[in-house]
DOBA-614728 format. One record per residue: residue in one letter; x, y, z of N, C-alpha, C, O, CB in turn. Coordinates in steps of 0.2 Angstrom, whole numbers, padded with zeros to 4 digits, always signed. Glycine has a CB too. Layout:
N
AXYZXYZXYZXYZXYZ...
//
This chain:
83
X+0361+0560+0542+0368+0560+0541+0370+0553+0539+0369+0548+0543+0372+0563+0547X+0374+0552+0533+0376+0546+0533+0382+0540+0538+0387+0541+0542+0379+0547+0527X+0380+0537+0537+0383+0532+0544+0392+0531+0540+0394+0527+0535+0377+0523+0546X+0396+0534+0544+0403+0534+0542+0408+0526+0543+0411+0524+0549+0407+0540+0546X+0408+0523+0538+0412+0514+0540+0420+0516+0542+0424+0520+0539+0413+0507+0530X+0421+0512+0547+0428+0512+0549+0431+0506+0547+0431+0500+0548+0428+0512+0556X+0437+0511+0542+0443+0503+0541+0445+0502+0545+0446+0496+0545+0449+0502+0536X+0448+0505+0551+0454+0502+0557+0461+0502+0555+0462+0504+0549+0452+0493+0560X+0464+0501+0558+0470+0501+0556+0474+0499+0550+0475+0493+0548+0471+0500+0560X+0476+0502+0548+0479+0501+0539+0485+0496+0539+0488+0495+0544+0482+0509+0535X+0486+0494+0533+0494+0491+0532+0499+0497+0535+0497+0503+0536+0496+0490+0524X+0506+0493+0536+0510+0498+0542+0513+0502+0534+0512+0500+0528+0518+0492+0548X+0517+0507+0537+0521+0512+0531+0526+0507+0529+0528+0510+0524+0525+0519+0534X+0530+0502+0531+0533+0497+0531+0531+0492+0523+0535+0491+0518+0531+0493+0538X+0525+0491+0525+0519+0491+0521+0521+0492+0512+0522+0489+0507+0514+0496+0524X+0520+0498+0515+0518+0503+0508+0525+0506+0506+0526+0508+0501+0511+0512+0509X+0531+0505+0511+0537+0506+0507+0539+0501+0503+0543+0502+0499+0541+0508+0510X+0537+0492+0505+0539+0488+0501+0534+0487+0495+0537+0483+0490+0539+0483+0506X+0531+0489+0494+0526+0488+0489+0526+0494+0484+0522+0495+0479+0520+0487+0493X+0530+0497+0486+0534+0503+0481+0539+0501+0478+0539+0501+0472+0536+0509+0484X+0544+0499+0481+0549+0495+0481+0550+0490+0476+0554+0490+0471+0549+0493+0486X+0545+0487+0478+0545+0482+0472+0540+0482+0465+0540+0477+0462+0543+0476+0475X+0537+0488+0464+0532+0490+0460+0540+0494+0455+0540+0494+0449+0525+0496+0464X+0546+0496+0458+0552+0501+0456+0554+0495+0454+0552+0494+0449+0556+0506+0462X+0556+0490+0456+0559+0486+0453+0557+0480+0449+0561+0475+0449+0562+0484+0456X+0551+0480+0447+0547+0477+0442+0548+0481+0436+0552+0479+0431+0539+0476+0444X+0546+0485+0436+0549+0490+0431+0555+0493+0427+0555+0496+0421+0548+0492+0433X+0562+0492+0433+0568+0489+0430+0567+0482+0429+0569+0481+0423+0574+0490+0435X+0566+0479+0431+0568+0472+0427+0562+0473+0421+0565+0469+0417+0567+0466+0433X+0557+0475+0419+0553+0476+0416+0560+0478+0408+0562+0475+0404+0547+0482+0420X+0560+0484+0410+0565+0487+0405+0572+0484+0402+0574+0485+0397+0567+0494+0408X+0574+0478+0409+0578+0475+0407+0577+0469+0400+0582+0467+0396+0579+0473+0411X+0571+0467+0401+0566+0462+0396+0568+0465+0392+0573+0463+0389+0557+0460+0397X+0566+0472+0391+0563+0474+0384+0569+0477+0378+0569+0478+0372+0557+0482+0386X+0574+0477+0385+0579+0477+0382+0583+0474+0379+0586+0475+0374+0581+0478+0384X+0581+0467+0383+0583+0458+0379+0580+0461+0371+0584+0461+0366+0576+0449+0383X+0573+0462+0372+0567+0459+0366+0571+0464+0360+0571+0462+0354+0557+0461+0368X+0573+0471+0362+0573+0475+0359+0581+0473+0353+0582+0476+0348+0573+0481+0366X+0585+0470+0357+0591+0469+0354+0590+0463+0351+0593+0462+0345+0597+0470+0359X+0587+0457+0353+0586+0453+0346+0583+0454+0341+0586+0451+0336+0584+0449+0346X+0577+0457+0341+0578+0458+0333+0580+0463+0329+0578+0464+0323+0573+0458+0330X+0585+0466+0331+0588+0471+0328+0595+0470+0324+0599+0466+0327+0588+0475+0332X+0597+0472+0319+0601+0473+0316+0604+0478+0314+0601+0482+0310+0601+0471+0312X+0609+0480+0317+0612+0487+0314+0612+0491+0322+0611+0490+0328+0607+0490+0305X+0612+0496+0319+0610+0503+0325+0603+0503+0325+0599+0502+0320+0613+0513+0322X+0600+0503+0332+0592+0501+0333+0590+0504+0338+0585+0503+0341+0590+0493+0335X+0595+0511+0340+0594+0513+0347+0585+0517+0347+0583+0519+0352+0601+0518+0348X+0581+0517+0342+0576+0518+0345+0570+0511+0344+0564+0511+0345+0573+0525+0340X+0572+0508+0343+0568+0502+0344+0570+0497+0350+0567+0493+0353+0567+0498+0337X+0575+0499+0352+0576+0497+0359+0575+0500+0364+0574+0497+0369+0580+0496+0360X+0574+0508+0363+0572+0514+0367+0565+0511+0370+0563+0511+0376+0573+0521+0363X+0561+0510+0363+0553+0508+0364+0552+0502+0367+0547+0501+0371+0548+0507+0355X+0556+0497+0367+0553+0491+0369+0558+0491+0378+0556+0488+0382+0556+0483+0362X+0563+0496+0378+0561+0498+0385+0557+0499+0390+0556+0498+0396+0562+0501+0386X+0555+0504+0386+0549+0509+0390+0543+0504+0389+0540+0504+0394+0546+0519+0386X+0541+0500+0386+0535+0494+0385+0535+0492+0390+0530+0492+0394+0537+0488+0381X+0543+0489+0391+0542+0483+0396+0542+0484+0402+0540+0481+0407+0545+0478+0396X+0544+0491+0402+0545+0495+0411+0537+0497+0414+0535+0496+0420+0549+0504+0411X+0533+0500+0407+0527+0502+0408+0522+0496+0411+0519+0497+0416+0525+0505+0402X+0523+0490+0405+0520+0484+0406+0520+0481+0415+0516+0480+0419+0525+0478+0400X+0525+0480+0415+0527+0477+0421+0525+0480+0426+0522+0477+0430+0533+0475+0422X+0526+0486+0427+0527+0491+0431+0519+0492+0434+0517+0492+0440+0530+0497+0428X+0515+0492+0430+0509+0493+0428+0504+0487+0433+0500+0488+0437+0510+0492+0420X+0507+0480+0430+0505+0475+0434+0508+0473+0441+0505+0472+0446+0506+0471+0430X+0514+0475+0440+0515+0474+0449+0510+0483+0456+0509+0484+0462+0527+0474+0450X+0511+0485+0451+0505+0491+0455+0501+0487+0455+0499+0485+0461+0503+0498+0450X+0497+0484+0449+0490+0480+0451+0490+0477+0457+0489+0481+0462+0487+0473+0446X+0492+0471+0459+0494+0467+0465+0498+0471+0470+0497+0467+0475+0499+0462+0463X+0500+0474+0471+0502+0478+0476+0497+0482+0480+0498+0482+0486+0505+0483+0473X+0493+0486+0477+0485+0487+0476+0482+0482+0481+0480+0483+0486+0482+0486+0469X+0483+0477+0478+0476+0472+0480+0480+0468+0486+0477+0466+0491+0472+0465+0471X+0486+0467+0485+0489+0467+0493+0489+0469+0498+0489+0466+0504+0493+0468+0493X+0489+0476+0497+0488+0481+0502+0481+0481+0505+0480+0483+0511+0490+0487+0498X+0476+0480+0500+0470+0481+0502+0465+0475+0505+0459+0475+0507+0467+0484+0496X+0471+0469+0506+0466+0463+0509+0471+0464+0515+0469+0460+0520+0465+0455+0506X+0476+0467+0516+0481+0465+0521+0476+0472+0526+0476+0471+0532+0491+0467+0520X+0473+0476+0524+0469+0481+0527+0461+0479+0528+0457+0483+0531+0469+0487+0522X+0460+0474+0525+0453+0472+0527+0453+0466+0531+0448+0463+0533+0449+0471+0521X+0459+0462+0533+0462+0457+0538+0461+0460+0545+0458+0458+0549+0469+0456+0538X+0464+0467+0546+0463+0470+0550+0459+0476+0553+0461+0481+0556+0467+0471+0551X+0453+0474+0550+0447+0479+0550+0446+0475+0556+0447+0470+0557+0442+0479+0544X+0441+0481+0562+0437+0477+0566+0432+0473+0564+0431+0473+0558+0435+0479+0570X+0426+0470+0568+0421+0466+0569+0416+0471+0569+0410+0469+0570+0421+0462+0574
//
């Protein structure tokens, strides 16, 4: 039978609600960017090329603070692993 590893106790739910949190608001602010990006080069009515460089930068951002969030979570869980 394989020998089962214990993580011990995990990051708190506290934790994983802040780290949502701010994965949600990387992403607005993400879309905010893209919105910047989206209306400078445009001229005229552009509402789909602003639409796109929304969703870019929401995806973009959103994307990367999941990364770190992740890797946050998972050394703050191996801090409190036992011996």
């Amino acid at each position: 039978m394989p020998e089962t590893f214990d993580t011990g106790p995990g990051p708190s739910r506290r934790a994983f609600f802040l780290a949502y949190a701010c994965v949600v608001a990387a992403g607005f602010i993400g879309a905010v960017i893209g919105y910047g990006w989206g209306e400078i080069g445009c001229d005229g009515s552009c509402t789909t090329q602003v639409a796109v460089s929304m969703a870019f930068g929401a995806i973009i951002s959103a994307v990367g603070a999941g990364v770190v969030a992740v890797l946050v979570l998972r050394a703050m869980a191996e801090w409190r692993r036992p011996q």
